[in-house]
C-alpha positions in Angstrom: 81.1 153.9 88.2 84.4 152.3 88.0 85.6 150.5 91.5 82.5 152.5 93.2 82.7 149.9 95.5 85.5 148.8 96.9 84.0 146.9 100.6 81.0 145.1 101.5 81.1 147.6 104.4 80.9 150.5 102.4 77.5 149.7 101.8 74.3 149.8 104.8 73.3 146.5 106.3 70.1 146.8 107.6 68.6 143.5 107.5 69.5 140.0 107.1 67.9 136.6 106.9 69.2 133.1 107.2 67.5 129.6 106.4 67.8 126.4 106.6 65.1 123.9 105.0 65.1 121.0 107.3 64.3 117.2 106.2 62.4 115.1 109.0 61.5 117.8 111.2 58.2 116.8 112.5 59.7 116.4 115.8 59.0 120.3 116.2 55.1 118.9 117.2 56.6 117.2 120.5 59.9 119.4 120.8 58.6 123.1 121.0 58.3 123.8 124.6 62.0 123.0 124.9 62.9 125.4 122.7 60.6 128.1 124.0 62.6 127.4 127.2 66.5 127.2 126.2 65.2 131.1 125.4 63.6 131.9 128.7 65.3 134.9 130.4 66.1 135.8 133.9 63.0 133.4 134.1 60.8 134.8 132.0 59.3 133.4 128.9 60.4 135.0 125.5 57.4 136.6 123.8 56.3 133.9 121.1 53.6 132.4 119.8 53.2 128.4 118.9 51.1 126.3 117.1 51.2 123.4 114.9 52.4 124.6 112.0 55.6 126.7 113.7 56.8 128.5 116.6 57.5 132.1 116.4 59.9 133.6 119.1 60.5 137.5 119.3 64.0 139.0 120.0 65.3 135.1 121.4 68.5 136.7 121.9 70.5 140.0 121.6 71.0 140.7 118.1 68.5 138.1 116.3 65.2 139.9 115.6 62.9 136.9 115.3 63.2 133.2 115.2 60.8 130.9 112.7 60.9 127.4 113.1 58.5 124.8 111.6 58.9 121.2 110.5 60.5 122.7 107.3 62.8 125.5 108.2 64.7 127.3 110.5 64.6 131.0 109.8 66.3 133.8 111.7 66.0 137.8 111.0 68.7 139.4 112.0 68.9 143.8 112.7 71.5 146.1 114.6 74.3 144.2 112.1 77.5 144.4 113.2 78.9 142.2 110.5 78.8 139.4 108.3 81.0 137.4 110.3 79.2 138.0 113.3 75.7 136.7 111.7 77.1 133.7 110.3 78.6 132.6 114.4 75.1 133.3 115.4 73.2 131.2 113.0 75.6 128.6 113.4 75.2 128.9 117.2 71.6 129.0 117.5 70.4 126.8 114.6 72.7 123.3 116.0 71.0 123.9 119.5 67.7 124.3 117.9 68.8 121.0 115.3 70.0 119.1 118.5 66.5 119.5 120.2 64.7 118.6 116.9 66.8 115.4 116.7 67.4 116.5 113.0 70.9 115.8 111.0 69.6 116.4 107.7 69.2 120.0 105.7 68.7 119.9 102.0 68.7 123.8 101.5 71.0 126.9 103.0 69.9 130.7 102.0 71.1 133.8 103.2 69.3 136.7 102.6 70.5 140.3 102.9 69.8 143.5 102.0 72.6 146.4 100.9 71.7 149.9 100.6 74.0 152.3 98.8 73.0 155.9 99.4 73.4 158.7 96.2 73.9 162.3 97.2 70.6 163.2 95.1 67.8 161.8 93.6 69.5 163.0 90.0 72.4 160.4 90.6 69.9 157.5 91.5 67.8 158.8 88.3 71.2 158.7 86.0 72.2 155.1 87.6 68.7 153.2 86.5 68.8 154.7 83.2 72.3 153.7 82.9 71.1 150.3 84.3 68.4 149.8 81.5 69.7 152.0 78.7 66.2 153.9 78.8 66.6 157.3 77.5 63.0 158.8 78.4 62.8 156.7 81.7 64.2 154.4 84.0 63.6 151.3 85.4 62.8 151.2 90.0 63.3 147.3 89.8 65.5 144.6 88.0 65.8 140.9 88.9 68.8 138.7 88.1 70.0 135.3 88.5 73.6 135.5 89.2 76.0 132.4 88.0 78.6 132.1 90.5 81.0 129.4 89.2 81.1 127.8 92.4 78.1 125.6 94.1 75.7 127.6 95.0 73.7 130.6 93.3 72.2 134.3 93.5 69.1 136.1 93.4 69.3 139.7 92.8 66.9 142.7 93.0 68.0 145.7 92.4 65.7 148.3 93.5 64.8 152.1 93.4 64.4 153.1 97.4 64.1 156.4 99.4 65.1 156.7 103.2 62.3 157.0 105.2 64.6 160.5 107.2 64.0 164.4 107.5 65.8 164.6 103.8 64.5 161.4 101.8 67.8 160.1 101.2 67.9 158.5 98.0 69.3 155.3 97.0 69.6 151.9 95.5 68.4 148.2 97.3 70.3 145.5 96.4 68.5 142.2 97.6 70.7 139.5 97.6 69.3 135.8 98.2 72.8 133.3 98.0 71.7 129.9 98.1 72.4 126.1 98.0 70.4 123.1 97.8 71.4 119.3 97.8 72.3 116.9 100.6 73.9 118.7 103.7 75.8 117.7 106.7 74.3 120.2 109.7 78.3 120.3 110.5 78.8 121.8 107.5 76.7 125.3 108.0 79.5 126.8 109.5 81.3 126.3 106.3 78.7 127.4 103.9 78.0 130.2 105.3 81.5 131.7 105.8 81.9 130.6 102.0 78.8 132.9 101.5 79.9 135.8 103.2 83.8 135.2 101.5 81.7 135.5 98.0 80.0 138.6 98.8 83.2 140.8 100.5 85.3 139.8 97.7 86.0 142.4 95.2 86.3 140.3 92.1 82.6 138.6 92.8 80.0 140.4 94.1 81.3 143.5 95.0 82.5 143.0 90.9 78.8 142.9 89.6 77.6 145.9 91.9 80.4 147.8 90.1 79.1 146.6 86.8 75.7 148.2 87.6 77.2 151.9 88.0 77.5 154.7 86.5 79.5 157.7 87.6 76.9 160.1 88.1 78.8 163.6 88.4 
């Protein structure tokens, strides 16, 4: 399918993950009750649950569907998207005040996890875009993994996947799970940055958006 997609936004949004993998984080063990508090609302407690090995925290604020954090990582699920941009803010936000706490100024990892839905108008089209996908003339393929080489520092995971919409018609269509990712020694003032170079990557219509094009057929 030639320019099939021509913006990120064209496609559905409806989940995202970000994580940091933290270095010296065993300050979690003594520092988790703070956090559960910096979340408390209209003083209440957040719904969470804590132990040793992490602290889970449910809905900590508007927009961020759950909250991970362990003497490893920092994970955040995000739902409801309203956009990249608005992700990246958040995570940046939330994750220094959680690193501040935590007395941590290391990170030797940054992911960003989402997944990108394009809908086909029948399951024919979806049908005729695997094939196309795997050259199978008898079948088709519902799942294919990549590792994408980006040129630039950091690098791609992706799954492409056969998926059907859980609605009154069954709307067909095709998952793309992207993981973008760096590792290496980096400065917690420098998430903001990453991140935005992350998102830049995947709106841009001669890098991702170019290798979802690659994938498509025009299915008439």
């Amino acid at each position: 399918m030639s320019n099939a997609i021509q913006k990120l936004n064209k496609l559905k949004n409806p989940e995202s993950f970000i994580q940091i993998n933290t270095v010296e984080g065993f300050q979690y063990i003594d520092k988790a009750g703070e956090i559960v508090n910096k979340y408390h609302s209209k003083d209440a407690a957040p719904i969470f649950s804590m132990d040793l090995n992490g602290l889970v925290i449910k809905t900590p604020r508007d927009k961020i569907y759950e909250l991970k954090i362990t003497p490893q990582i920092v994970w955040m699920k995000f739902n409801e998207i309203d956009s990249l941009d608005m992700i990246a803010k958040l995570f940046n936000t939330e994750s220094k005040l959680i690193l501040d706490i935590l007395n941590i100024n290391k990170i030797n990892r940054i992911g960003w996890r989402n997944y990108f839905i394009f809908e086909f108008d029948n399951q024919e089209n979806q049908k005729k875009y695997f094939q196309n996908l795997t050259k199978f003339e008898n079948g088709s393929l519902s799942i294919a993994k990549f590792e994408i080489d980006t040129k630039k520092n950091f690098k791609i995971n992706l799954m492409i996947q056969s998926v059907v919409k859980n609605d009154e018609n069954k709307t067909p269509g095709v998952l793309f799970d992207v993981d973008i990712f760096q590792t290496g020694k980096i400065d917690i003032d420098d998430i903001s940055k990453m991140l935005n170079s992350f998102k830049d990557y995947l709106k841009n219509k001669d890098d991702f958006l170019s290798i979802l094009n690659d994938t498509f057929i025009q299915a008439k």
